[in-house]
C-alpha positions, 0 to 999 in steps of 0.5 A: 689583077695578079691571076694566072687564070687571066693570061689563060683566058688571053691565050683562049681569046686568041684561039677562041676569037681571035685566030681562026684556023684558015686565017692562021694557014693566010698569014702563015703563022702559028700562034704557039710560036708567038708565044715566050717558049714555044715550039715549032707545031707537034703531032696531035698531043693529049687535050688533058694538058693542064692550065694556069696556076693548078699546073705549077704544082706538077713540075716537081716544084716543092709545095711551099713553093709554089705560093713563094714569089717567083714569078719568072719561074712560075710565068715559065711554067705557065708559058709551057702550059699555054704552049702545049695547049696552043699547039693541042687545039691548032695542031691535034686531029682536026677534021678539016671538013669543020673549018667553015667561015669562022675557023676550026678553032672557034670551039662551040659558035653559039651565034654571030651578033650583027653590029648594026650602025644607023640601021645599016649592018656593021660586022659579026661578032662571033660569040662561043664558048669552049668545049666542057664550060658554060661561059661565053665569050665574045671580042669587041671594043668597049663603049662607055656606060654612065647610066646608074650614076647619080650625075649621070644625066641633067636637063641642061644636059651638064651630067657625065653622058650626053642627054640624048643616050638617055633617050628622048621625052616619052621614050626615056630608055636611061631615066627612072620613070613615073607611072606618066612616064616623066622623068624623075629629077632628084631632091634637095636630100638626094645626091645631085639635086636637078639632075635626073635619076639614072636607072639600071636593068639590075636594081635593089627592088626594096628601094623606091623607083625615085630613089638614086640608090636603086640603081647600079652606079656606073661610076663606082661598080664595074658593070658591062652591058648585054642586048636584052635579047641576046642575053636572055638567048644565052642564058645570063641575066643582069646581075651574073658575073663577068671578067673583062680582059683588055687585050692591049694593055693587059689589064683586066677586071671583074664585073658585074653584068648591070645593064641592058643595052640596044638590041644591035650593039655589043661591047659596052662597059661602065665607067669603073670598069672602064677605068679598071681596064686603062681605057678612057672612061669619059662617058661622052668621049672615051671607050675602046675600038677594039681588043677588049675580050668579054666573058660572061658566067650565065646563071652565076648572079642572084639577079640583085647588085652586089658590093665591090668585094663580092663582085672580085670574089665570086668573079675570082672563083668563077674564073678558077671554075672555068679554066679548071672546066676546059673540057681534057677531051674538048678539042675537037672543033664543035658547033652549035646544034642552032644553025650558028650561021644564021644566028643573030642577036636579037631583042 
C-alpha cells in the first residue's frame, strides 16, 4: 500500500502505543531521533503541524508536482512532518501529574484489555485513540482466523484449522447450525462437499444459514476479529472498516471488521489479511507474536460483507479522514472519563 498516511499512523503507533513517556526517560531515548531527519527535542511547538501527504503541498512545491514521483523528495517532507509531530507530543507542555502507569503519551486510554491464557491473566493491551478522532487503535500480535472459508473445518478434521477452534458437539462457536444445533455439512452443489459449513459474525442475512456464501471467507476477504464485548463497549460492529499495519515488515492492509472472537483474547486476522500483511497465514500454524498495529473505524460499516474494492476504498478514505481529524490542539495528555485503570474487555 503506497500511502503517506500508512507511515503517519506507524509513527502514531509509536507514540500512542508503543513509547510511553516514563519508558522513553528509562531507556534515555527520544523517539524523533530515531526518526530519518530529526532533531535533538525543542520547546513546546504548535500542535497544528501538518501530517501526511496533505502537508507536502506546503513546502512551496509547484502543485503539478506533488502528484509527479519523487518519492525521496516527498518521504523527506513527510520525515519532517512526523518530526515536528513527534517532538510536539513528547517535548510540548505536558503536565507531568498525568504520566501514570501507561505514559503521558497515551493520548485518550479508552480501556486496558486483560489477555488471558488458560484462564490465567496474560498482559494488558491498552487500547486508545488520539485526541480529535473517533478511531481506536490497540498493538498486538495477530492469531489466524479460517473461520468463513468454505474448507475451513471437516469432520475428519483435514480443513484449513484444527476442529477443535470450531468448538466442541453442542457448543460449536465456528459452525453454521441447525434449529437442533447440528452442525451443517455441504452438499454435492456446494464448494467443498463434506466439510462443514463455516460461519462468520458478519454474514449476507438474504441468503440461507446452510448456504457456504452467507459467510465472510477467510481465505479471500481480509477481516480482523474483535471480542463481542469489547466491540460493542467501543462502538464497532462487524462490518466497519479497519487498516492493519505490521510493524516489522511495513506492510500494511485494509480490513473489514468480519468476526467475533473469545472474550479474553485480541489480535486476530483472517488468512488474507494475513497474507497481505507478509505474516505466515497457515490457520493452524502460522500468525504473528507481536508489532502488528490495529485500527479500527467504529461505525463506518453498514453491518453487511462488503467486496475487495470497496473494503480498499472506503478503508482508503477512512485513513485520509483520520490523519486529516488529529485534533491541532490535541496534545494535551487526556483520559478517559471511565476509570481506564480498571477497564477490562468483557463479553
Amino acid at each position: 500500500m503506497q500511502h503517506y498516511a500508512i507511515r503517519f499512523l506507524a509513527v502514531s503507533a509509536a507514540l500512542f502505543l508503543g513509547i510511553s513517556c516514563p519508558a522513553i526517560a528509562r531507556q534515555g531515548a527520544d523517539p524523533a531521533s530515531s526518526l530519518p531527519g530529526a532533531d535533538s527535542p525543542k520547546a513546546a511547538q504548535d500542535c497544528g503541524v501538518k501530517t501526511g501527504a496533505s502537508s507536502l503541498a506546503d513546502e512551496s512545491v509547484p502543485p503539478e508536482a506533488v502528484n509527479t514521483v519523487d518519492l525521496d523528495r516527498d518521504l523527506k517532507l513527510l520525515q519532517r512532518r512526523e518530526s515536528d509531530l513527534v517532538q510536539c507530543i513528547t517535548g510540548g507542555d505536558l503536565d507531568e501529574s498525568d504520566e501514570g502507569p501507561h505514559g503521558a503519551c497515551l493520548g485518550e486510554l479508552l480501556m486496558n484489555f486483560e489477555m488471558r491464557h488458560d484462564g490465567e491473566p496474560e498482559r494488558d493491551i491498552p487500547i486508545g485513540r488520539l485526541p480529535g478522532t473517533s478511531a481506536f487503535f490497540y498493538e498486538s500480535g495477530m492469531t489466524i482466523d479460517a473461520d468463513g472459508a468454505p474448507n475451513a473445518y471437516h469432520p475428519e478434521n483435514v480443513g484449513l484449522d484444527d476442529l477443535a477452534n470450531a468448538g466442541t458437539p453442542g457448543r460449536w462457536e465456528g459452525l453454521a447450525k441447525d434449529a437442533d444445533g447440528e452442525p451443517y455439512i455441504q452438499g454435492p452443489d456446494d464448494p467443498f462437499p463434506g466439510f462443514y459449513v463455516s460461519e462468520t459474525a458478519l454474514a449476507d442475512r438474504s441468503k440461507a444459514a446452510n448456504d457456504p456464501t452467507r459467510y465472510v471467507d477467510a481465505s479471500r476477504i481480509p477481516f480482523i476479529v474483535l471480542p463481542g464485548g469489547t466491540a460493542r463497549q467501543l462502538g464497532a460492529r462487524p462490518g466497519d472498516f479497519a487498516v492493519v499495519f505490521n510493524q516489522r515488515n511495513g506492510k500494511s492492509a485494509y480490513a473489514i471488521f468480519g468476526d467475533v472472537g473469545p472474550f479474553d483474547r485480541i489480535g486476530e486476522g483472517s488468512m488474507a489479511l494475513a497474507e497481505n500483511l507478509g505474516i505466515r497465514s497457515d490457520a493452524r500454524n502460522g500468525g504473528a507474536r507481536r508489532g502488528i498495529l490495529y485500527l479500527v473505524f467504529p461505525g463506518s460499516g453498514n453491518g453487511r460483507p462488503r467486496p475487495l474494492e470497496e473494503i480498499h476504498s472506503e478503508g482508503e478514505r477512512l485513513l485520509l479522514d483520520w490523519e486529516n481529524s488529529v485534533s491541532p490542539g490535541g496534545c494535551a495528555v487526556q483520559r478517559s472519563t471511565t476509570d481506564a485503570e480498571g477497564s477490562r474487555g468483557a463479553n
